[in-house]
N, C-alpha and C positions, 0 to 999 in steps of 0.2 A: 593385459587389462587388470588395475586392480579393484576389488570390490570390497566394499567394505557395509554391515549389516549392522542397524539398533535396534532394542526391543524396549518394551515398556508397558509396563499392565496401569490402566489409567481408570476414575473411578467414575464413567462416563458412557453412555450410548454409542455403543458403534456407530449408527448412522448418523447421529450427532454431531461427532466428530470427525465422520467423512463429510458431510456439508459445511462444518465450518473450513478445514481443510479447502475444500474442495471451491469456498468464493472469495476468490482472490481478488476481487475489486473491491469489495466490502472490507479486506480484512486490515486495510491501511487506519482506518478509524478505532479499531479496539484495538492492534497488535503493535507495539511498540516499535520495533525495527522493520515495518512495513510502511515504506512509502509511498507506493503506487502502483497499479496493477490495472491493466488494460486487455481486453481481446482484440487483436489483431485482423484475427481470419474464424471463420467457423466452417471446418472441414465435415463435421455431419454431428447430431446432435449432443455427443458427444465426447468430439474430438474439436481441439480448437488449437490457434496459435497466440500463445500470452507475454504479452510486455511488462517485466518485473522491475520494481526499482525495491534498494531495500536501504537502511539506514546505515553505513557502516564506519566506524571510526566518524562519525558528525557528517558524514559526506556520501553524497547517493553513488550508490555499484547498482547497475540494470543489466538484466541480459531476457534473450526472449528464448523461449521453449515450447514446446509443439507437447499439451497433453491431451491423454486419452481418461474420462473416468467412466469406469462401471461400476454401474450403481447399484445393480444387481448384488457384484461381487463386494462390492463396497472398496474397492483398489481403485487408484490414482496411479499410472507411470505418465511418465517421462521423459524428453530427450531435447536437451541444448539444440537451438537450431545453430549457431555458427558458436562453439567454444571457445573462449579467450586463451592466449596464450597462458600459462605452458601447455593446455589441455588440446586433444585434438578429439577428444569425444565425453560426453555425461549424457549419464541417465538413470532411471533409479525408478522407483515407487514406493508409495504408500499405501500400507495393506493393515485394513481395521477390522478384526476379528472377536466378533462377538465372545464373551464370557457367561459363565453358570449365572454368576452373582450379579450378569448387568453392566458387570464393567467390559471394560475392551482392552484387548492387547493388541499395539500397535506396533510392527515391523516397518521400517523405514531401511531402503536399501538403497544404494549410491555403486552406480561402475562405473570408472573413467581410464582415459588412455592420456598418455601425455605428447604431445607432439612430439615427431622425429626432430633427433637431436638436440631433446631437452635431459638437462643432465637428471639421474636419475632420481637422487637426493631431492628432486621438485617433487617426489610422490607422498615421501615423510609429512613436506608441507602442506600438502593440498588433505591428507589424510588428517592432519595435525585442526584444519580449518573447519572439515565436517565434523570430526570427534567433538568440538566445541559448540559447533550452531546447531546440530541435528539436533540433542538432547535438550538442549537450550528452546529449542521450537515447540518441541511435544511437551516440552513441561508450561509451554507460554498456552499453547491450545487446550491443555487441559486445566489451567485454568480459568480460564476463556470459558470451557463449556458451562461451568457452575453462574456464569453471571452473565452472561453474555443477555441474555433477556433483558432486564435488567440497563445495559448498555445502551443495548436499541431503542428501550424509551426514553434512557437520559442524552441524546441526540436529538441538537437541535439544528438549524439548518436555515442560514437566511443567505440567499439569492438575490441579488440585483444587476442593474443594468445602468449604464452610461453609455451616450453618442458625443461625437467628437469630430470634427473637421481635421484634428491631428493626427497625420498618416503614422499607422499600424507601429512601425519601426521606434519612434519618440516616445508612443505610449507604452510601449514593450520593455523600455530602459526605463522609466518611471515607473511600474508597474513592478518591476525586479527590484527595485530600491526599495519596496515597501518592504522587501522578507530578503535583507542581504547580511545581515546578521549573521555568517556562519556560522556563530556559537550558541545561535538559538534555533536557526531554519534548517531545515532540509529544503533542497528543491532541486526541483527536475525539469524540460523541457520536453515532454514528451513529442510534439510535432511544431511546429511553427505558428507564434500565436498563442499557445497554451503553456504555463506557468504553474506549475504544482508545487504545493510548499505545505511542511509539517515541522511544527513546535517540535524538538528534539530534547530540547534542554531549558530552566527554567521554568517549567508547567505551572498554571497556579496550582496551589493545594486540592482546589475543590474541584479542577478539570482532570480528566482521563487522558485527552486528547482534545488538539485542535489543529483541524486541516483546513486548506483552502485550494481554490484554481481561478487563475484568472485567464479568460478565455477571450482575444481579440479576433475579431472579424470586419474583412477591409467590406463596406460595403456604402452604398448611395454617395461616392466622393472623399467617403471620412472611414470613422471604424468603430464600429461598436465593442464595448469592453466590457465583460459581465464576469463579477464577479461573485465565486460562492463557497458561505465558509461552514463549518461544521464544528460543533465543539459539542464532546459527549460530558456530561459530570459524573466526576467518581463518589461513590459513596450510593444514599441513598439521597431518593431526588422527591420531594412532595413535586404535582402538577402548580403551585406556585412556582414555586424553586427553578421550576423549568420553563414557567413563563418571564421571570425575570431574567432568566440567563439567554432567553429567546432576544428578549428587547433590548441587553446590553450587546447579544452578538449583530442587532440590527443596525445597530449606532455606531459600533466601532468599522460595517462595512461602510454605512454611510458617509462615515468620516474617511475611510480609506478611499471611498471613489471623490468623495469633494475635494482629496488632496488631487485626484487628476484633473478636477476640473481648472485647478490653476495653470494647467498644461491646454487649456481649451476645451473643455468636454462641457457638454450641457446639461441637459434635465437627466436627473437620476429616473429609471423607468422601473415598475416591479418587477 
């Protein structure tokens, strides 16, 4: 097994930064190379099982993992439920320890095995891949901690809804055409019916991020398709600023469901 361990003194609340850490469904919206994150299963309160997608090279990598957090401890571990080749085990944690001064020092530690009869030279690489994103992450979360407030008000957030007598499967290929831009979109299918997609490249100036999901559901003969997008603004946002970017993000869904209704869909519903 090899293990390999990083440290890092960060200028930030330990508990802080175990909760941002610690809500992975959230952190698709501020974290740049987070695309998606889902709970699976919830084994006790806890302990749970997470569906990750992350942004890599313009193209989503997912795998799911089984964690445990104590909150007590302020530790997050770890463990890959089924590891991809070359690997035939990971697991690891995160340990955020309070400092004098307020800050926290954060240990992040990584053990994996590589499958039988993987040549050995795959350990330099997989070693090569954490040395790169570990540090690369704590340096993205801490500065995440300092603005992160901040964030959460400049998110906005329009929801709607379309019915359609056009079975699930037609609406699903129109639906994917709206974010097939590889050189702009991330996207994922996380189950059947559900379409996840994040701006990667190109952002305007004034946005953080902008995600979206589009959710089909076969139901009454036809399928309903609800669509919901989220776009945070960077910078500093006045409560105008954030109403105007509320009703241009209102307009551009509306515009993206009236393009399915040339596919058959009928009244947009809130």
């Amino acid at each position: 097994m090899r293990e390999l361990e990083y440290e890092e003194t960060v200028a930030a609340p330990a508990r802080h930064l175990f909760d941002l850490v610690a809500d992975v469904v959230a952190a698709p919206q501020y974290v740049a190379t987070h695309l998606h994150a889902e709970i699976v299963r919830t084994q006790s309160p806890e302990r749970d099982l997470v569906a990750r997608w992350v942004i890599d090279g313009g193209a989503a990598r997912g795998w799911r993992l089984w964690r445990t957090r104590d909150t007590g401890g302020l530790v997050i571990t770890f463990e890959h439920e089924t590891p991809k080749p070359p690997l035939s085990g990971m697991r690891g944690e995160w340990r955020f320890e309070e400092q004098p001064d307020g800050g926290t020092r954060v240990r992040v530690r990584h053990a994996f095995d590589l499958a039988p009869g993987t040549d050995p030279s795959a350990a330099a690489k997989v070693a090569e891949l954490l040395d790169g994103n570990v540090p690369r992450q704590v340096a993205e979360f801490a500065e995440l901690a300092g603005r992160i407030g901040t964030l959460r008000r400049n998110t906005v957030v329009s929801d709607r809804a379309v019915r359609s007598a056009v079975p699930r499967g037609e609406l699903a290929a129109c639906a994917a055409g709206a974010v097939a831009d590889d050189a702009r979109w991330a996207r994922v299918e996380p189950a059947e019916g559900r379409l996840v997609f994040k701006r990667h490249t190109g952002l305007e100036p004034e946005l953080h991020s902008s995600t979206g999901e589009f959710r089909l559901v076969p139901e009454d003969g036809g399928t309903t398709v609800r669509l919901r997008r989220a776009v945070t603004l960077a910078g500093p946002a006045s409560e105008e600023r954030r109403r105007a970017a509320r009703a241009r993000l209102d307009a551009e869904v509306r515009e993206q469901l009236a393009d399915l209704a040339r596919t058959g869909v009928a009244a947009v519903t809130p």
